[in-house]
C-alpha positions as CSV (number, residue, x, y, z in Angstrom):
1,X,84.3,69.0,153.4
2,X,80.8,68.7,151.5
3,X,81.3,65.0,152.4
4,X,81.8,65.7,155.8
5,X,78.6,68.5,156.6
6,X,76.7,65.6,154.7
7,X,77.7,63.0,157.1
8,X,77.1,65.2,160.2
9,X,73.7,66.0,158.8
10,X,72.9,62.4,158.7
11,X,74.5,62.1,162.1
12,X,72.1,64.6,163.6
13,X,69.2,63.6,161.7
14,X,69.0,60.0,163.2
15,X,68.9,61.3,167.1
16,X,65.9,63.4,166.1
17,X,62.6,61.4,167.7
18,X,60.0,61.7,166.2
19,X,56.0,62.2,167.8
20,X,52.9,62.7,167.7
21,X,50.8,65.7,168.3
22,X,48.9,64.1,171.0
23,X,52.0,62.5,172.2
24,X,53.3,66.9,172.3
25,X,49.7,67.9,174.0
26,X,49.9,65.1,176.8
27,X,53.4,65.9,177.4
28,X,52.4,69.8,177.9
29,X,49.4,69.0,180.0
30,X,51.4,66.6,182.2
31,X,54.0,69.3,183.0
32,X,51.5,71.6,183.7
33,X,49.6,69.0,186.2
34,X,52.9,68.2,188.0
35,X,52.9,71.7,189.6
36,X,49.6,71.0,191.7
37,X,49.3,66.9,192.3
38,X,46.7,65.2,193.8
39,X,44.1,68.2,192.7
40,X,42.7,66.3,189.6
41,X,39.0,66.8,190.6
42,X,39.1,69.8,192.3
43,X,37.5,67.6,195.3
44,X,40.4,66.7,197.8
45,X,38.5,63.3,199.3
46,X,38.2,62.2,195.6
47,X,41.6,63.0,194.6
48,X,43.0,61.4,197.3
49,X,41.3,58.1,196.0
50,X,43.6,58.4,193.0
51,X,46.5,56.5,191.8
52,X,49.6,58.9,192.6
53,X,51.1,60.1,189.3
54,X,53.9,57.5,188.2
55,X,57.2,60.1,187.9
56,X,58.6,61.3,184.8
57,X,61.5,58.7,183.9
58,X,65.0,60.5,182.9
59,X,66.1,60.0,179.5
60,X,68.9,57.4,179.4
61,X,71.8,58.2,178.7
62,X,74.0,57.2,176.2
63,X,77.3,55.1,176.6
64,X,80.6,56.2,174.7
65,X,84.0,56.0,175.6
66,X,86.0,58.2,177.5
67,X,88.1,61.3,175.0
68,X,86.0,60.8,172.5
69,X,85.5,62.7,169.7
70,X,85.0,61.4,166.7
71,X,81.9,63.0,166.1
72,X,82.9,66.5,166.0
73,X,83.4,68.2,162.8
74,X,86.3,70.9,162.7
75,X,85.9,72.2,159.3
76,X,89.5,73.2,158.8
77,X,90.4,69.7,159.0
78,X,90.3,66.6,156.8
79,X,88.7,64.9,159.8
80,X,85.2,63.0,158.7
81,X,82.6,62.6,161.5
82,X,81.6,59.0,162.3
83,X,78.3,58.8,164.0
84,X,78.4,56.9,167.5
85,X,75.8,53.9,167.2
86,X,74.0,53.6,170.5
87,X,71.4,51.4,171.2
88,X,68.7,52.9,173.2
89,X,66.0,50.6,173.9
90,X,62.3,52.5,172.5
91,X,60.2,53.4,175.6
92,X,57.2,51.1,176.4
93,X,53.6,52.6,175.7
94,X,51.9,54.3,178.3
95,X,48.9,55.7,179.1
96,X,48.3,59.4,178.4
97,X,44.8,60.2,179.5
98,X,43.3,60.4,182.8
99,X,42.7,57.8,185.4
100,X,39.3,55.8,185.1
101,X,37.1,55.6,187.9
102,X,34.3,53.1,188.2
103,X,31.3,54.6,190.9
104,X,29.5,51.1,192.1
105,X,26.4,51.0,194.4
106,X,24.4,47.6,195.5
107,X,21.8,45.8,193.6
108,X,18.4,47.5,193.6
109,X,16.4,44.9,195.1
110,X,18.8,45.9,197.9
111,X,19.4,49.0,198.2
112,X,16.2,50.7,196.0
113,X,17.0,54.6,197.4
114,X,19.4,56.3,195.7
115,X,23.4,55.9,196.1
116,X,24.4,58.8,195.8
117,X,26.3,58.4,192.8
118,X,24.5,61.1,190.5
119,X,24.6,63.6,193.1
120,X,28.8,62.6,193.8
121,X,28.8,63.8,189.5
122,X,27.0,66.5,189.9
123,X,29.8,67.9,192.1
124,X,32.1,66.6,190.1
125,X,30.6,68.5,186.5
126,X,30.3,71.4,188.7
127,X,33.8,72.0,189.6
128,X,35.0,70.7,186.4
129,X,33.4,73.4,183.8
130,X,33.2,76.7,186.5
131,X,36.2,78.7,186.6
132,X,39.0,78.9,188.7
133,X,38.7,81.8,190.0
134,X,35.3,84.9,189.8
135,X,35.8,88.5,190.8
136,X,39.0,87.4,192.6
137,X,37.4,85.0,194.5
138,X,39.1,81.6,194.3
139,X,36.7,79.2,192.6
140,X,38.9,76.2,192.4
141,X,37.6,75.2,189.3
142,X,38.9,73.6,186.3
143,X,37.6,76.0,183.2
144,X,37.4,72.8,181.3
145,X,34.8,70.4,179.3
146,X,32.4,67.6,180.1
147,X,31.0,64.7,178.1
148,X,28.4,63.4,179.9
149,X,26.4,59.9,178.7
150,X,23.4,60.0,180.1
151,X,21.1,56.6,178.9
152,X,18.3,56.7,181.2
153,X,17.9,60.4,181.0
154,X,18.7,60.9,184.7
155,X,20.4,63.6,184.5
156,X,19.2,67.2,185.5
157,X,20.3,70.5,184.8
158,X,18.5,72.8,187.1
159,X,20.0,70.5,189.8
160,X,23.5,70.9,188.5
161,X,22.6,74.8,188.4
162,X,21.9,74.3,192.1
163,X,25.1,73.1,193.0
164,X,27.3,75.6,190.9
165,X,25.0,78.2,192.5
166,X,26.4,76.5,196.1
167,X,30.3,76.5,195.2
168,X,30.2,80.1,193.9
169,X,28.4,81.3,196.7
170,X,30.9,79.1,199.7
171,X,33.7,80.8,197.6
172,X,32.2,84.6,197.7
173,X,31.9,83.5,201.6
174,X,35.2,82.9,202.1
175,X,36.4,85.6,200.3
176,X,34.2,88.5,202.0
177,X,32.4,89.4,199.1
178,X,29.1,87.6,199.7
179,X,25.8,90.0,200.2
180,X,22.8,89.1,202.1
181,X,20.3,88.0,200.2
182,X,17.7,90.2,198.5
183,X,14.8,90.1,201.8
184,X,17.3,90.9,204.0
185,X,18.8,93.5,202.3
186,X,18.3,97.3,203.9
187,X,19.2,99.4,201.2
188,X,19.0,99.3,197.3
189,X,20.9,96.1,197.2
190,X,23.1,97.1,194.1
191,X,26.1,94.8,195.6
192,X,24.0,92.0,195.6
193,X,22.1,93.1,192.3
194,X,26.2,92.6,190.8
195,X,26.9,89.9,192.6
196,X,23.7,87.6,191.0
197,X,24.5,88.8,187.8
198,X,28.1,87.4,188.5
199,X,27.0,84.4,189.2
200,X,24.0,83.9,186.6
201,X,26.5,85.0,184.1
202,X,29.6,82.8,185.2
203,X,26.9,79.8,185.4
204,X,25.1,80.4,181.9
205,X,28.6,80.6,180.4
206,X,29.7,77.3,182.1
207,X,27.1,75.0,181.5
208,X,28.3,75.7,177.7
209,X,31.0,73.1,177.9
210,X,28.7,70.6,179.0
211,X,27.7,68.1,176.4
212,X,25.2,66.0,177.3
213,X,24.3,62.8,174.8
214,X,21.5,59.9,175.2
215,X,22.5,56.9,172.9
216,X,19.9,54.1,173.0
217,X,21.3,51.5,172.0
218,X,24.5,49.8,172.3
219,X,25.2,50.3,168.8
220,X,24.9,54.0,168.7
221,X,26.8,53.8,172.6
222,X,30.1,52.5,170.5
223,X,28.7,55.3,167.4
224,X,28.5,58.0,169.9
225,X,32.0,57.0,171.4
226,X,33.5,56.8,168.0
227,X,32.3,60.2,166.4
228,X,33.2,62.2,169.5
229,X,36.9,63.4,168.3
230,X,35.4,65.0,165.3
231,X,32.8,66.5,167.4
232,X,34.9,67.9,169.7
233,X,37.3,69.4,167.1
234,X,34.8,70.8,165.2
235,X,34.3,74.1,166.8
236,X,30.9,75.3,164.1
237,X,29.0,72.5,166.6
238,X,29.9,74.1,170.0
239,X,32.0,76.6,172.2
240,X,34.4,74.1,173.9
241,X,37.1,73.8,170.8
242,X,39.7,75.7,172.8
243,X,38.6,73.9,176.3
244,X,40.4,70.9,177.5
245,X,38.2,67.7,177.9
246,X,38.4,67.0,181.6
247,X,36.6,64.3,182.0
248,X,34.0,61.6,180.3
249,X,31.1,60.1,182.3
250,X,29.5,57.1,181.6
251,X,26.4,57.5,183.7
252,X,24.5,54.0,184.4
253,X,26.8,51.6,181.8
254,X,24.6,48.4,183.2
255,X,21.6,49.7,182.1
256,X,23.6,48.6,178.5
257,X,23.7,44.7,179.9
258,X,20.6,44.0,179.4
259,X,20.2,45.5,176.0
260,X,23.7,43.2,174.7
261,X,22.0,39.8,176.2
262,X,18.5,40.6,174.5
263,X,20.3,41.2,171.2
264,X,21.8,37.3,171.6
265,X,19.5,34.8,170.4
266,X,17.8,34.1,173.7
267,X,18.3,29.9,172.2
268,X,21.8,30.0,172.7
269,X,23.4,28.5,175.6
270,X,24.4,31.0,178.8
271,X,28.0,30.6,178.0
272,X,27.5,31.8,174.3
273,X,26.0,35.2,175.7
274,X,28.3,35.9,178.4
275,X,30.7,35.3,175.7
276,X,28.8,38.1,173.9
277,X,29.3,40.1,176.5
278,X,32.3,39.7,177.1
279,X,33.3,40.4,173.7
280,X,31.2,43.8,173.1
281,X,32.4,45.2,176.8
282,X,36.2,44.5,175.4
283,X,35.0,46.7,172.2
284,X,34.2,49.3,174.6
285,X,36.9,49.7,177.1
286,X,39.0,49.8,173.7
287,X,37.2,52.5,172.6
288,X,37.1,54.6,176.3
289,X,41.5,53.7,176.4
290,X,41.7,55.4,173.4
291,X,39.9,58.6,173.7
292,X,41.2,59.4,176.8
293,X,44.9,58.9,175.2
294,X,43.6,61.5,172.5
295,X,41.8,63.2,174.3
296,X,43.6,63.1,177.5
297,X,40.2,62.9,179.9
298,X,39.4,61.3,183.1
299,X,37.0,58.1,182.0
300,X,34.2,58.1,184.6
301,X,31.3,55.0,184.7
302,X,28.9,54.5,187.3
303,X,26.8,51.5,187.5
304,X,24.6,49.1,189.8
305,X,25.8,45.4,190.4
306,X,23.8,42.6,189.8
307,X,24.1,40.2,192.6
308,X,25.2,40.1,196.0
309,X,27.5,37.7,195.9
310,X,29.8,40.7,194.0
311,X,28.1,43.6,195.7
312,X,30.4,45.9,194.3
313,X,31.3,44.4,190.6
314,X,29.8,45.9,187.5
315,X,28.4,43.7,184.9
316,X,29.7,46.0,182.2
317,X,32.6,46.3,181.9
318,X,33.5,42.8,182.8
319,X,36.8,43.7,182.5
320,X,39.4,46.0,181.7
321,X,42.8,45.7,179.9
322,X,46.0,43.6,181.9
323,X,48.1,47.5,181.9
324,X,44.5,49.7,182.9
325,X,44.7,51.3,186.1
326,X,41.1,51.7,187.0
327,X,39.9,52.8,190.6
328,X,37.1,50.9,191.8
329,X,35.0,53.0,194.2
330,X,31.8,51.4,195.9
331,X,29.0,54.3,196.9
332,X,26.1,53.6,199.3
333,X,23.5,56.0,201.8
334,X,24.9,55.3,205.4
335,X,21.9,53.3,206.5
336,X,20.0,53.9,210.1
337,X,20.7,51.2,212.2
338,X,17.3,48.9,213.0
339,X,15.6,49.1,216.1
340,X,16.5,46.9,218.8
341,X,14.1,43.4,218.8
342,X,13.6,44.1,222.8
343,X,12.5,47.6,222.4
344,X,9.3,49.1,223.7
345,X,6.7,51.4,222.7
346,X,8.1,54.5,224.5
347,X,11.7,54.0,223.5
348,X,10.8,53.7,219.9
349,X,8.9,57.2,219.7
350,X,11.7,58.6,221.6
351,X,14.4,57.2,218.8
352,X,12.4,58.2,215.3
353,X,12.6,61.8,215.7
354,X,16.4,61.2,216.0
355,X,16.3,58.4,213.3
356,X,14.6,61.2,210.9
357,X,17.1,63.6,211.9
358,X,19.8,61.2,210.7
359,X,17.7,60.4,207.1
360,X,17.2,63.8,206.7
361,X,20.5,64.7,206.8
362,X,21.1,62.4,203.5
363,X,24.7,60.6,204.0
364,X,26.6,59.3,201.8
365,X,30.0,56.9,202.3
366,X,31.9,56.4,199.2
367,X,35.4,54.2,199.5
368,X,37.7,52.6,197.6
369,X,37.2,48.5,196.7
370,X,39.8,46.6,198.3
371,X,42.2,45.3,195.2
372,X,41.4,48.5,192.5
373,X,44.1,50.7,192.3
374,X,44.3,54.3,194.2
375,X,46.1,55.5,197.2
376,X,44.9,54.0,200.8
377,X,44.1,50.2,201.8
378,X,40.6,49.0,200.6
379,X,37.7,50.0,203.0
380,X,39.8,52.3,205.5
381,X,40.4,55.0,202.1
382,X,37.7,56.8,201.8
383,X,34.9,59.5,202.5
384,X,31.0,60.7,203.7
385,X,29.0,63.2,201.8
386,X,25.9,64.6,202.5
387,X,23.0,65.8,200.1
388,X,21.0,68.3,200.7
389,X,20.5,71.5,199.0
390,X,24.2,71.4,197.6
391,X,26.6,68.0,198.4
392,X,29.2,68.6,201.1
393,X,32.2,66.4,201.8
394,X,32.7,65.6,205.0
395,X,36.0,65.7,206.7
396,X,37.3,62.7,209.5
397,X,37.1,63.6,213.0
398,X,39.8,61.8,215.1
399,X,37.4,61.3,217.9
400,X,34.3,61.5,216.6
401,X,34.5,60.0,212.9
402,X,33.3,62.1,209.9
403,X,31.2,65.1,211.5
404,X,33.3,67.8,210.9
405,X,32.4,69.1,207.4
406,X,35.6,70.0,205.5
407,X,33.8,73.1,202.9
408,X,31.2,74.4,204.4
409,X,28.4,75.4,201.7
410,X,25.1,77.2,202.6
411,X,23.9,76.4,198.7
412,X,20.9,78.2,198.2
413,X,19.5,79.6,201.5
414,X,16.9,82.1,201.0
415,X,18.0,82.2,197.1
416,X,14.0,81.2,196.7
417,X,14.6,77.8,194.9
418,X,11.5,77.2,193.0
419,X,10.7,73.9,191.1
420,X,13.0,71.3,189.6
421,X,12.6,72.7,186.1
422,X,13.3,76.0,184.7
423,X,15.5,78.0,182.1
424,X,18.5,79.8,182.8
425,X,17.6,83.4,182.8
426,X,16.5,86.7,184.8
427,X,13.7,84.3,186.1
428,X,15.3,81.3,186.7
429,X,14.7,80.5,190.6
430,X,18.1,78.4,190.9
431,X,19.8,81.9,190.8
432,X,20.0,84.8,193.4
433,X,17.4,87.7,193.1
């Protein structure tokens, strides 16, 4: 009998599997996902860029013939269990993290104005730390955390501020709890007095779980990349221990090109630094697969191209890994078409009021490459934003094309916005007074 509870034991103990506890986290936060798809970003014309979500594989099952029972124990009887030996093939490796996303815009020399790009992150930084819901009224954030490389210093808060400030107010909107702003209101104002401090405190809170880092060199890039697990799990260093990571941005990756080819002897031959480069940008996308396996996070990189032969091709990375699905999306301002070489005088004055109208109302078209992976087919998948005092996405008109705008968001009217820097706080003019 001993013989026989030992033998079971041994039986059960080789069909235990054993994992990981990042293998356990990703499998939680992927059954959790799977009730909403296709809301990753929080942004439906981004998330319908995506890759759809491969589905969950069954188990296999395992083959034994037909009555048999050889491997139950009755412990009355002299019967000794035999373990069945099935042969179940391991399953292959996946990918646990998020999806990566490359945002590309055209060389400067021609395109100099901005993309779009920054202001196409700020929306999604916005919706990825605020909260899903405030004071009932749906939100549709993500309550999570941002890692945000920012290189060139680019990057600016009270802009960010701005654009929280924009969703939270479109939400109150919608929900019937927005107050008139302070100079239009008739009475002591105490709704609207609770309603800023709402949204001042929702905001302060927020920004919180955004970590913001500045590596200058390409060395302390790969350092930077390399220490973040033990910063993020150190919770003495921040507030965001018990915060998912949603996502981490890579803001202007080719400004890093330059700074790999200066750091190859400029006497070697072009083929030895491409080689260079190719070698360092393989070091990286190493790096970025595996934190967003442990981490399970969204890799986001933006970047300029170099020439216009490959308008929309980044010179770092130059490539990714044969099994990386990566989403390629090119992002450009809608340009104003030129003026006609026959025109005259009169026709031209009566064409740039319109023409100013048209730059003024800062558009944006952002679609997927042909060839990268995501849902849609190349150039007819994808969407317009505009820029203005928040960033709106635009939804497709049948008739007319994209004039219809999908979320309406009157960001900061009559919220006094003051200049481009400031603190948080009672007198911060990026919040309602």
């Amino acid at each position: 009998m001993d013989g026989g509870a030992k033998r079971l034991g041994e039986m059960l103990l080789g069909e235990v599997e054993v994992e990981g506890l990042s293998s356990l986290l990703s499998s939680m936060r992927e059954l959790r996902s799977s009730a909403k798809p296709g809301n990753h970003f929080g942004i439906p014309a981004l998330d319908a860029l995506l890759p759809a979500p491969a589905p969950r594989a069954p188990p296999p099952a395992a083959k034994q013939d037909a009555h048999q029972n050889s491997d139950i124990w009755i412990p009355d009887s002299d019967q000794i269990p035999q373990p069945i030996m099935v042969s179940v093939p391991s399953p292959a490796k996946k990918h646990s993290g998020g999806p990566f996303v490359e945002l590309i815009s055209l060389p400067p020399s021609h395109h100099p104005s901005g993309a779009g790009k920054t202001s196409l992150i700020y929306l999604i930084i916005a919706f990825a730390i605020l909260p899903s819901t405030l004071s009932t009224a749906p939100i549709g954030g993500k309550a999570a955390t941002v890692v945000l490389i920012d290189p060139l210093s680019h990057f600016n808060i009270p802009r960010l501020v701005e654009i929280c400030v924009s969703i939270i107010r479109s939400a109150f909107v919608a929900a019937g709890k927005y107050v008139k702003p302070s100079h239009e209101e008739t009475g002591s104002g105490g709704n609207h007095a609770s309603s800023k401090d709402q949204i001042q405190a929702c905001i302060k809170h927020s920004l919180q779980h955004l970590h913001i880092l500045r590596p200058q060199s390409w060395s302390s890039l790969l350092g930077t990349l390399s220490s973040l697990p033990s910063y993020l799990f150190d919770s003495s260093k921040h507030h965001s221990m018990y915060r998912t990571v949603h996502s981490m941005i890579l803001e202007d990756v080719d400004s890093f090109y330059w700074l790999i080819r200066a750091d190859t002897d400029l006497g070697l031959a072009s083929t030895i630094t491409m080689k260079n480069v190719h070698e360092q940008s393989a070091q990286l996308t190493a790096l970025l697969i595996e934190l967003s396996n442990s981490l399970s996070a969204t890799v986001i990189l933006t970047s300029r191209s170099l020439v216009l032969n490959q308008p929309f091709r980044p010179p770092i990375p130059t490539s990714w890994p044969k099994d990386t699905v990566t989403t390629r999306l090119a992002v450009r301002r809608v340009e104003v078409n030129k003026f006609g070489p026959a025109i005259s005088v009169q026709e031209t004055e009566m064409e740039r009021s319109q023409r100013w109208e048209v730059v003024d109302r800062g558009r944006f078209e952002c679609w997927k490459i042909r060839g990268s992976a995501g849902q849609g087919d190349g150039d007819m998948a994808g969407f317009v934003f505009r820029v203005g005092k928040g960033v709106e996405i635009e939804e497709k008109d049948e008739e007319w094309g994209y004039e219809v705008i999908l979320r309406p968001i009157e960001a900061v009217t009559g919220l006094g916005i003051g200049p481009s820097s400031c603190k948080l706080g009672a007198d911060c003019p990026l919040i309602p007074h």
